[in-house]
C-alpha positions as CSV (number, residue, x, y, z in Angstrom):
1,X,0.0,0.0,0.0
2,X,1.4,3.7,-1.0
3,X,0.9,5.9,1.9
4,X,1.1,8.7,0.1
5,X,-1.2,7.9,-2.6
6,X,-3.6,6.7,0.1
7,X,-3.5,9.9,1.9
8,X,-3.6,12.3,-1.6
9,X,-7.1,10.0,-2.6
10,X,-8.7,9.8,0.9
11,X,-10.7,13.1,2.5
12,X,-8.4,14.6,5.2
13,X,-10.8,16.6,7.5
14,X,-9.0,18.2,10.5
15,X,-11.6,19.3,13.0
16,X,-9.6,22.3,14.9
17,X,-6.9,24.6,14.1
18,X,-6.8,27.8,16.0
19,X,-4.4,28.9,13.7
20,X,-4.2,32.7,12.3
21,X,-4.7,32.0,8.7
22,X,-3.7,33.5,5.8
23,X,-2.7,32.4,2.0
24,X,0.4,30.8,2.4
25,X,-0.9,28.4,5.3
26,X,-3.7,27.8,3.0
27,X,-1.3,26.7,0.9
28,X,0.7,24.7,2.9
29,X,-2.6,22.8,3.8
30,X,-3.5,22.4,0.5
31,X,0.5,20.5,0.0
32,X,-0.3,18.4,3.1
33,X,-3.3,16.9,1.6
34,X,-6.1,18.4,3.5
35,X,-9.4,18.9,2.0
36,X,-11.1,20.5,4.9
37,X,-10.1,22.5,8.6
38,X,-12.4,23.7,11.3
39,X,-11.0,26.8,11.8
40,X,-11.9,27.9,15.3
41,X,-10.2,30.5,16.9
42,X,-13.6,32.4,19.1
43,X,-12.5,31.9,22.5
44,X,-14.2,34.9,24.8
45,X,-15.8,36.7,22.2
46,X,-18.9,38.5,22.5
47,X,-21.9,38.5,20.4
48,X,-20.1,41.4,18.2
49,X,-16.8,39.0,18.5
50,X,-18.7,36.5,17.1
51,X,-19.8,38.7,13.9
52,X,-16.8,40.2,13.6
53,X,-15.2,36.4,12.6
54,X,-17.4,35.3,10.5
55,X,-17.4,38.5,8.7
56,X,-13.4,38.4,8.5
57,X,-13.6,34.7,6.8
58,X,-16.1,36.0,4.6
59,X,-13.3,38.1,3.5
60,X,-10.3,36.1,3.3
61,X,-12.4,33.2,1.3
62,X,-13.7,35.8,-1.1
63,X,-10.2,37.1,-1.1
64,X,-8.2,33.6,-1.5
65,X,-11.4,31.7,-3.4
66,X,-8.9,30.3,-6.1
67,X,-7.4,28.6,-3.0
68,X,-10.2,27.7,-0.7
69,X,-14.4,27.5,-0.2
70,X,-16.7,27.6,2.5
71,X,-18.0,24.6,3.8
72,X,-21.6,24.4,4.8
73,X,-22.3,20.8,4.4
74,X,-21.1,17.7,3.4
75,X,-21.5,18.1,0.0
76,X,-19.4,21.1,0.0
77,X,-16.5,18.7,1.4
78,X,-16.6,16.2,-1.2
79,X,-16.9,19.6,-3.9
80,X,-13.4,20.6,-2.3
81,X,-11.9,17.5,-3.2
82,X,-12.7,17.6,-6.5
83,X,-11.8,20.8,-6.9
84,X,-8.6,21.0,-5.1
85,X,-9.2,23.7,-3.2
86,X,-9.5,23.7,1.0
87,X,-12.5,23.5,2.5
88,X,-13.0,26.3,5.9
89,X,-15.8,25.4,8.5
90,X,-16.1,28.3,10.8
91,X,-16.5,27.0,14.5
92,X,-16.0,28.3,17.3
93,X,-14.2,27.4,20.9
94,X,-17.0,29.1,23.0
95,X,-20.6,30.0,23.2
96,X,-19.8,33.1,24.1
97,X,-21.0,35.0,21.2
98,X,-24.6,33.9,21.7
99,X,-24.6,36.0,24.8
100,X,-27.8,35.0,26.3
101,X,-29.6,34.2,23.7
102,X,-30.8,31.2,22.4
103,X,-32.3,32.5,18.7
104,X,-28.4,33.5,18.3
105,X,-27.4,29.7,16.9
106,X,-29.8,29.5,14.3
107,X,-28.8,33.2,13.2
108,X,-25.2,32.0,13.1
109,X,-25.6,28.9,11.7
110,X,-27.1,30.8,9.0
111,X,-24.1,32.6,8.7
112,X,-21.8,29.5,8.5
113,X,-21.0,28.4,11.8
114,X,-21.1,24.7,11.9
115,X,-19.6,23.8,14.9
116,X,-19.5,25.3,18.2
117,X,-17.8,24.2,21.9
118,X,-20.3,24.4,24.5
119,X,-18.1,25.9,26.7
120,X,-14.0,27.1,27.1
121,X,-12.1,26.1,29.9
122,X,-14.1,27.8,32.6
123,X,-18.1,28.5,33.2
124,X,-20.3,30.0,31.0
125,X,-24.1,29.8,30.7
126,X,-24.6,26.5,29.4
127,X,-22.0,24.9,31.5
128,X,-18.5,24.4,33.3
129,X,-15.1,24.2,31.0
130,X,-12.5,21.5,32.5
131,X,-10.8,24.5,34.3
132,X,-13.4,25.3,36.7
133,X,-12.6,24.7,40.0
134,X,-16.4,23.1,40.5
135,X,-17.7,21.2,37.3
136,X,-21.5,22.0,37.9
137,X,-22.8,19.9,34.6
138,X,-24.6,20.7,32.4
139,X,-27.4,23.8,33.1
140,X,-31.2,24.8,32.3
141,X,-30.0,27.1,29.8
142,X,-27.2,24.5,28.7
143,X,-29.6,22.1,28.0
144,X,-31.8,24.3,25.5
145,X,-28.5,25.3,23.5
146,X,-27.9,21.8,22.8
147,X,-31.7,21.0,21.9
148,X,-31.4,24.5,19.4
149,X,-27.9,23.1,17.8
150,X,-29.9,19.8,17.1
151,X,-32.7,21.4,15.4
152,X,-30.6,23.6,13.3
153,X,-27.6,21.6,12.9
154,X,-24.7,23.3,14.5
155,X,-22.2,20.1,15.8
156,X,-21.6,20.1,19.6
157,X,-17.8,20.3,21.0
158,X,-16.8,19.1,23.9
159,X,-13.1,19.7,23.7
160,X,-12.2,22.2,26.5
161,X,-15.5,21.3,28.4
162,X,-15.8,19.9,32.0
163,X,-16.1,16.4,32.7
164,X,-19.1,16.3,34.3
165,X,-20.9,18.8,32.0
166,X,-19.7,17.0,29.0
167,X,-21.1,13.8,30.5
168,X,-24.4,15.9,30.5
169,X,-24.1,17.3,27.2
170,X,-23.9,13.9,25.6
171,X,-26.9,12.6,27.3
172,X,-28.9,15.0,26.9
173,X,-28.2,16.0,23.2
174,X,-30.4,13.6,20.6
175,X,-27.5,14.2,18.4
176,X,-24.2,12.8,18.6
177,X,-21.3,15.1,20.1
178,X,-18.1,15.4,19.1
179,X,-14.7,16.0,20.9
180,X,-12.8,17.6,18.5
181,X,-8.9,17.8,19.8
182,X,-8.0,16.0,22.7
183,X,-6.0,13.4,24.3
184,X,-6.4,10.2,26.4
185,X,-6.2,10.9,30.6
186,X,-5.0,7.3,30.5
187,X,-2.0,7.6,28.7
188,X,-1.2,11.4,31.0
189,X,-3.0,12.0,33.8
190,X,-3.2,16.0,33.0
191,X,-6.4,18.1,33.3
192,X,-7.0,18.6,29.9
193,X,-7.0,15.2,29.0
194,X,-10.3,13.3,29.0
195,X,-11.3,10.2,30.7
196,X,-11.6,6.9,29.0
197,X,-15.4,6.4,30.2
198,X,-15.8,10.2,28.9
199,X,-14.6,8.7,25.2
200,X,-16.8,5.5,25.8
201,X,-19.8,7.6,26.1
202,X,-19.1,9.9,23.2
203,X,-19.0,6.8,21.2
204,X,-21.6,5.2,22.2
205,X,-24.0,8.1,21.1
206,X,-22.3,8.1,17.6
207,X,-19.5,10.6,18.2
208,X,-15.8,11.2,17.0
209,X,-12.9,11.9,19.1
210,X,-10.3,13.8,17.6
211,X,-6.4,13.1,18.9
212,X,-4.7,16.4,19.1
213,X,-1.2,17.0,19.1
214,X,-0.8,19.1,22.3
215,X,2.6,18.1,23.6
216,X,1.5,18.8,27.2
217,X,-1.1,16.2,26.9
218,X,1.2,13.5,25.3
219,X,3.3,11.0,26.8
220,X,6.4,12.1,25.4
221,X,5.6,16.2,26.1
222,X,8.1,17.9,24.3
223,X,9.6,15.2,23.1
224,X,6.8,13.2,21.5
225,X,6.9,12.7,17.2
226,X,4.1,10.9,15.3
227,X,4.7,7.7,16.5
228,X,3.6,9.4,19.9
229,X,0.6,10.7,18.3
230,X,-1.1,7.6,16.5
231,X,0.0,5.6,20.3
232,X,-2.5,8.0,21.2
233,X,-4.9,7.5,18.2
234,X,-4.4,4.0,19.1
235,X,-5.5,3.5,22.9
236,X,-8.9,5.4,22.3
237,X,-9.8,3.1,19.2
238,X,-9.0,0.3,21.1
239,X,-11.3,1.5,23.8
240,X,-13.9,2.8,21.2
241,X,-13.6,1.2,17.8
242,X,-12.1,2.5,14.6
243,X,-15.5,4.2,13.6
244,X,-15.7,7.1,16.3
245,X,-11.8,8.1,16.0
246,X,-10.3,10.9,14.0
247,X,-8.1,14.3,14.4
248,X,-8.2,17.4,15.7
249,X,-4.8,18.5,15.3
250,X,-5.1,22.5,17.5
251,X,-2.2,23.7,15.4
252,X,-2.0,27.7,16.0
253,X,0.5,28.5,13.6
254,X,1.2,31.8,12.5
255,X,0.7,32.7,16.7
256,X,3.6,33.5,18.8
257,X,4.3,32.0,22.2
258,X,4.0,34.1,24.0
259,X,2.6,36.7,22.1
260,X,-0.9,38.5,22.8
261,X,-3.4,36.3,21.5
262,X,-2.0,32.9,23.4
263,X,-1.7,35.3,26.3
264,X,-5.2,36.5,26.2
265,X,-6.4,33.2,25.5
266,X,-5.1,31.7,28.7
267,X,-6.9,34.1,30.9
268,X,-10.3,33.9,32.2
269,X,-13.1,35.5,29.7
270,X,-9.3,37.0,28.1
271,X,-9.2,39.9,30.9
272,X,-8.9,37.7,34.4
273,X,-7.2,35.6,36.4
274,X,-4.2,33.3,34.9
275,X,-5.8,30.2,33.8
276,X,-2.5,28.4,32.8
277,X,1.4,28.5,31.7
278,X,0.8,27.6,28.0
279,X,0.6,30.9,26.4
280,X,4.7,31.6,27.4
281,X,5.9,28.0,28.2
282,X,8.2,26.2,25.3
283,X,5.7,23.9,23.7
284,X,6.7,21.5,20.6
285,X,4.4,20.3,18.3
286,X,5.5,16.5,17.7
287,X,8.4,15.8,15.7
288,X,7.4,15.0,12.0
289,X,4.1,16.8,11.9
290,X,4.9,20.2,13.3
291,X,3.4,22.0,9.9
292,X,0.2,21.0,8.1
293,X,2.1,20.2,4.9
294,X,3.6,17.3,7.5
295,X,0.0,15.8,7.6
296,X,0.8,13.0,5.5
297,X,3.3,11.8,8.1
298,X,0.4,10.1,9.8
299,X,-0.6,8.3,7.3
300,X,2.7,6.5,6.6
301,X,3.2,5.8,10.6
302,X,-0.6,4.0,10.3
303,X,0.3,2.2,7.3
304,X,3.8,1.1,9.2
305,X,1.3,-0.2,11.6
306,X,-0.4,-2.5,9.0
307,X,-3.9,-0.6,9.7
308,X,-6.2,-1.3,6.6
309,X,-6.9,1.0,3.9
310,X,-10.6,1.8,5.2
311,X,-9.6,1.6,8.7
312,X,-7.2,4.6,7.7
313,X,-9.5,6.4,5.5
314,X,-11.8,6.3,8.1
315,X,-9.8,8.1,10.7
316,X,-8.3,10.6,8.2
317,X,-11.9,11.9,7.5
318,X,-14.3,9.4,7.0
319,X,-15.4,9.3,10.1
320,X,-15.8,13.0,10.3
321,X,-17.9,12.7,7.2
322,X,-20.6,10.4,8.9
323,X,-20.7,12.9,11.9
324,X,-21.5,15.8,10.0
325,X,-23.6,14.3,7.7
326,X,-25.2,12.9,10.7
327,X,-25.7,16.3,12.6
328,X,-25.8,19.2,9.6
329,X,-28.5,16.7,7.7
């Protein structure tokens, strides 16, 4: 089997980069193979926050549409494909921007927002991030946000979210969740890591968990390099079948570290307290897919592993493809 040839004929759907885009990291994404991104970088925005993002990838697609097209449902995926050109779903990392106010998501969905996180590391209306100090689950409000993204098709995230109110998302939604970027507890017992019963239940609803390559949540840290990353892939398919695993991989190129938007980013609401160290520490993406145009690397290091062809096409998109297909209708 020909890695390469298997990775430039399969969909390759990453489901969250945070990165600042622009045209030559569309291009680079474009030489790694990748048909479609989750680009989701609203972390504390307000409603106007929330506006102001969609209306700035309105821009840069009109601006690069030789290069790239909006994505808005599955069709439009397997249209960028065809075409060549990179696909852009505009999600978001918080519900922030729908304020409080439910008829926000269809408004927004309207606008192109496909996926949104319920919540981002700390409490918001709907619910607790993983980085409040007391997880209340899921609330009243919470509960009708996820009943509105089901009717109108927006994909729930519950990458950042607390335990606990994650637990209560997936229950309650009728829809299958997603956890877009994240990393086993199992392999590094680190707060931003999920549990293996978390996973099981995502699964068992029909979801997708997406291994990231956030070197603080891997094994290895600094040191980890693909092989690190598809160990990772690896212990949450085992625990929940090829069918419901995928990536996600949170690459933020084009930001600094430190630099003001990681910095804002890791304070509460952007303004308040310190949440954590990762907007100045040293962190390393893992050696041999620390650029998009690297993406390919994971393919070979599954095929090394003897994984099948569908098993592998599965994971590089096509399980992503059932999801939303599933939840955008």
């Amino acid at each position: 089997m020909d890695p390469l040839k298997l990775h430039n004929d399969a969909i390759v759907i990453d489901a969250l980069q945070c990165s600042d885009f622009n045209r030559e990291l569309f291009e680079e994404a474009l030489r790694g193979g990748v048909t479609a991104i989750n680009c989701s970088a609203v972390l504390w925005e307000n409603f106007n926050g929330g506006i102001d993002y969609v209306t700035m990838w309105k821009r840069l697609i009109r601006d690069n549409q030789d290069l790239v097209r909006p994505i808005h449902s599955v069709a439009d995926i397997h249209a960028a494909k065809r075409e060549g050109k990179l696909g852009i779903i505009i999600g978001w990392q918080n519900t922030s921007p729908l304020e409080d106010r439910l008829d926000y998501i269809e408004i927004f969905k309207d606008l192109g927002v496909g996926i949104m996180q319920l919540t981002y590391n700390t409490q918001n209306y709907s619910g607790s991030g993983y980085l409040e100090p007391h997880d209340s689950g899921l609330s009243g409000f919470g509960q009708e946000v996820i009943a509105e993204m089901n009717r109108v098709g927006v994909l729930c995230d519950l990458s950042h979210v607390g335990e606990k109110t994650a637990a209560d998302a997936i229950a309650y939604s009728v829809k299958p969740c997603a956890i877009t970027h994240c990393l086993p507890r199992a392999l590094k017992d680190v707060p931003r890591n999920k549990s293996d019963e978390l996973f099981k239940l995502c699964a068992q609803k029909g979801g997708v968990i997406g291994t990231s390559l956030f070197a603080p949540g891997l094994a290895a840290g600094n040191d980890a390099n693909v092989a690190s990353v598809i160990d990772a892939l690896e212990h949450t398919l085992d625990l929940v079948g090829e069918d419901h695993v995928a990536f996600g991989t949170d690459f933020s190129l084009n930001r600094p570290r430190p630099g003001p938007w990681l910095l804002w980013a890791n304070k509460d609401k952007g303004t308040a307290r310190k949440l954590t160290e990762f907007g100045s520490v040293t962190i390393s993406k893992p050696e041999g897919i620390r650029r998009i145009d690297e993406f390919a690397n994971l393919t070979r290091e599954m095929t090394a592993r003897n994984w099948s062809a569908g098993r592998i096409v599965k994971v590089l998109g096509g399980n992503w493809l059932r999801l939303l297909e599933d939840v955008w209708g």
